[in-house]
N, C-alpha and C positions, 0 to 999 in steps of 0.2 A: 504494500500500500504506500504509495505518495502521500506525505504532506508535512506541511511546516509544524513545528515545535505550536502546543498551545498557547493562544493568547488570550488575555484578560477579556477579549469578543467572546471567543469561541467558550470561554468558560461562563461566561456572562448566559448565552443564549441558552447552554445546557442545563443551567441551573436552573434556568426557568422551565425548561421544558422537562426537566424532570421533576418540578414542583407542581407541575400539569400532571401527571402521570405518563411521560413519556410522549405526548404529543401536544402541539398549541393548537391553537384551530384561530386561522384568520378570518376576520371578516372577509364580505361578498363584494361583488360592484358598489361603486359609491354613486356613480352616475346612474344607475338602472336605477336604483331606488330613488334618489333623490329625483330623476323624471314622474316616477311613480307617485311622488310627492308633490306634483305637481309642480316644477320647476323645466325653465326650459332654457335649456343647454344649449341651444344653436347657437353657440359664439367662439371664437376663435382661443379662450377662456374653458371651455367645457366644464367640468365643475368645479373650477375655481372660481367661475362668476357667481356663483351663488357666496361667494363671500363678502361679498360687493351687497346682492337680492337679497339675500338668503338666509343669513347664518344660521337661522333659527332651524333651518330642514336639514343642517348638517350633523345637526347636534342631536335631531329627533333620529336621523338615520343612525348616526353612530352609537343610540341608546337601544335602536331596534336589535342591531346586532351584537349589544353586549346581551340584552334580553335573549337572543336567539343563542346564545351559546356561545359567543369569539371571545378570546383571550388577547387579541390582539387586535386596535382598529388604527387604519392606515388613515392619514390625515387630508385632506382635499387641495394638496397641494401640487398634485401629480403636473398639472399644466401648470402649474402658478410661480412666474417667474418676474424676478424685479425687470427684464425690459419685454416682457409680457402688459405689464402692469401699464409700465411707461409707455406704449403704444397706445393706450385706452387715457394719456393724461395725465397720471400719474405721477407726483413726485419721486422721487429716489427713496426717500424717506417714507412716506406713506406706501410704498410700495412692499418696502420690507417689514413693514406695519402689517401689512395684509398676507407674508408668509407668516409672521408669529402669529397673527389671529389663525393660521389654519391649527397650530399647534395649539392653543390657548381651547378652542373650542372640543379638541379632544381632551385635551387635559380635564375640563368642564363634565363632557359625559362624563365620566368615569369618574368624577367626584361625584355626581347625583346619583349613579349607576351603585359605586357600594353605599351612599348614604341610605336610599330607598331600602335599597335590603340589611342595613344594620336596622333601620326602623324596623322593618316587618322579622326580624328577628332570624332572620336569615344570612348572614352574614357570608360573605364569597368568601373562599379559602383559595382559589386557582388566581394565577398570576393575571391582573387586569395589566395590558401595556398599549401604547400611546408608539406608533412608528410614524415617521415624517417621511411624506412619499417624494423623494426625486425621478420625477421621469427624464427621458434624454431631451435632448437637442430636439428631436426632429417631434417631440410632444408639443416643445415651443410652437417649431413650424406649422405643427396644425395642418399637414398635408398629405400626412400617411406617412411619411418618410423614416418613422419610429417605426415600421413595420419591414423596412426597404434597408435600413442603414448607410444610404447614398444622401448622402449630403454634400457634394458637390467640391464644391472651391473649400467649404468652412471646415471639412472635414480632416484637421492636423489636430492634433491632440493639444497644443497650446493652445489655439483658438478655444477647444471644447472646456476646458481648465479654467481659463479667461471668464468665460459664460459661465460657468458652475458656481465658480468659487465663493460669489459673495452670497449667492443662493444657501449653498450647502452651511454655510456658517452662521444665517441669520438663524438658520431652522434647527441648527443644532444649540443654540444661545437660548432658543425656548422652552427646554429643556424636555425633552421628546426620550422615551427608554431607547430606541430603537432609529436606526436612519435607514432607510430603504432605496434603497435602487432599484429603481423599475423600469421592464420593458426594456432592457440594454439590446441594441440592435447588433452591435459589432464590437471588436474590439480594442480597437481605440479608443473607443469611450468606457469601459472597462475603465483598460491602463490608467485613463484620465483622471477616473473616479480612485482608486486605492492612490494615487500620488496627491492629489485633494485631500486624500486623509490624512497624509503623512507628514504636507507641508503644512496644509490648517492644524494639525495636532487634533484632531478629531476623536474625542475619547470616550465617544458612545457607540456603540454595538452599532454595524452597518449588516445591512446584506446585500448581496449584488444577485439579482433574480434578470434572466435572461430569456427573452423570445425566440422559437425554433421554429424553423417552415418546411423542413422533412423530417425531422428525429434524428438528426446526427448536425446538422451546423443551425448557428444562429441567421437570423434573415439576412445576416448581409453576406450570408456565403463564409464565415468566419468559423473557423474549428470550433465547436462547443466544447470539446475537451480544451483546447489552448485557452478558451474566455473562464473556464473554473480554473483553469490554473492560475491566470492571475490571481483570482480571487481566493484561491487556496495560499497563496504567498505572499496577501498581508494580513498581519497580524489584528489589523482595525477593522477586518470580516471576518462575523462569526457565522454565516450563514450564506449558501450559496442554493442559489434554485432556479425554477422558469416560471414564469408564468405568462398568459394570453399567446396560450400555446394549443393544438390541436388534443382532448384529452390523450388518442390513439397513441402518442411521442410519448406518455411521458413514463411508463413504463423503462423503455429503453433511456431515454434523456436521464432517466435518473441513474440507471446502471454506471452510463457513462459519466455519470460527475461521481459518481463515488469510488472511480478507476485513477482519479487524480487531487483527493479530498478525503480526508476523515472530517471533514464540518459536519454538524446538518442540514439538511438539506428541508428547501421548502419548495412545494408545488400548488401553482393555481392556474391551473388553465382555463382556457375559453371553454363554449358550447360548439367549438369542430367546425364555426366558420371563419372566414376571412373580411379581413376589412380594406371595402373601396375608399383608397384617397384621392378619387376623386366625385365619388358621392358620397361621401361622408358617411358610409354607413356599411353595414355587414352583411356581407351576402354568404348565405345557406353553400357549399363547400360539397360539390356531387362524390367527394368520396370519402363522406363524414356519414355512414350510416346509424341510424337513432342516435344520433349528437346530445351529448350528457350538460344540462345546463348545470355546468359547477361552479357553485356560491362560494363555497366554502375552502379556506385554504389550512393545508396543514404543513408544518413544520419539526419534525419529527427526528428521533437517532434514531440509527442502526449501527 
């Protein structure tokens, strides 16, 4: 077996997921439901507008799914980027106002989430945690291109570093259990993300969770074993996974990251379709038969 010496991450996430009983369970979509809630997401924003609209249906979503069982709820900051913000008018300052409010408002559930049940005499005993979602570049672009990993001219790793940095820092100042990487389409922006940690001094539990579009490489054609192995060789990731991935992969996808990782491993795939960017929406996938709508994400050792 591969892998680096453990780090203060990877002993971090264990401890919790062994205080689970050997598994976390993540919350579901945060935009499904919060459409559900009547909020409408057609903005370049997708549910980080609702932070601006909304707050109040993020907060009822993230209570649903502690209600529903999740140990873990991801913050609505997936698109939510300070020159996101700025494009919509934004100060610099109010911008990064509006990442800490994503963190502030989970923080929030999950204070009412155990008060409710010390009242009714119920009290939670399983790990409640609060992760802060960075999505890539191409979540910014709002074009699909987080599903493509072709990002054109902007795609060197300084540039991607440049854009992350002052993101990754506001979100982790808010004091969030968990920093999530989401959606990573390729490996440069991997790289990008674990040298982000190292040069910020990032000293909260990360995970790097990767998208796959046959069950052996990530969308941009990038080794899925070489993108866990970054993520196996720093020590400021304690968790390595996929998600908004075809269920049928992830069987295999997981084999494969545990051929160059002792981490744990976390899996939340899609319902087996794919997504148009240029109609902005998901289309049914002819060789996804009965496609599994998976909510729920877990997090789990072996």
């Amino acid at each position: 077996m591969v892998g680096t010496a453990e780090g203060g991450a990877e002993r971090a996430v264990r401890r919790w997921v062994d205080a689970a009983g050997g598994r976390l369970v993540l919350d579901g979509g945060l935009a499904t439901e919060l459409e559900a809630n009547g909020a409408d997401l057609n903005d370049p924003l997708w549910s980080a507008k609702c932070l601006l609209s909304s707050p109040h249906l993020i907060r009822k979503v993230h209570m649903d799914y502690l209600e529903a069982g999740a140990n873990i709820i991801i913050t609505a900051s997936y698109q939510a980027t300070i020159q996101g913000f700025e494009s919509k008018g934004f100060s610099k300052e109010q911008s990064e106002n509006l990442l800490t409010k994503s963190v502030q408002i989970a923080l929030e559930a999950r204070e009412m989430f155990l008060k409710e049940h010390l009242e009714k005499s119920t009290p939670i005993q399983h790990p409640i945690l609060v992760a802060a979602a960075l999505g890539s570049y191409g979540a910014y672009l709002a074009d699909g291109s987080e599903y493509s990993g072709d990002y054109g001219e902007a795609g060197t790793k300084e540039f991607l570093k440049d854009f992350h940095r002052r993101r990754l820092q506001v979100l982790a100042e808010a004091g969030p259990d968990l920093i999530a990487f989401e959606t990573i389409p390729n490996k440069l922006e991997a790289q990008a993300y674990v040298e982000l940690l190292e040069e910020c001094n990032i000293n909260i539990p990360s995970w790097l969770s990767f998208n796959s579009k046959d069950g052996v490489h990530v969308v941009s054609g990038d080794s899925l074993i070489e993108c866990a192995t970054i993520a196996d060789k720093c020590a400021k990731v304690g968790a390595v996974g996929i998600n908004c991935t075809p269920p049928r992969f992830i069987h295999g996808l997981i084999l494969s990251i545990r051929k160059v990782t002792d981490k744990p491993i976390l899996i939340y795939p899609n319902s087996g379709e794919r997504y148009d960017g240029e109609k902005k929406e998901w289309v049914f996938h002819v060789l996804c038969r009965n496609p599994l709508v998976c909510q729920m994400v877990i997090l789990f050792r072996t």
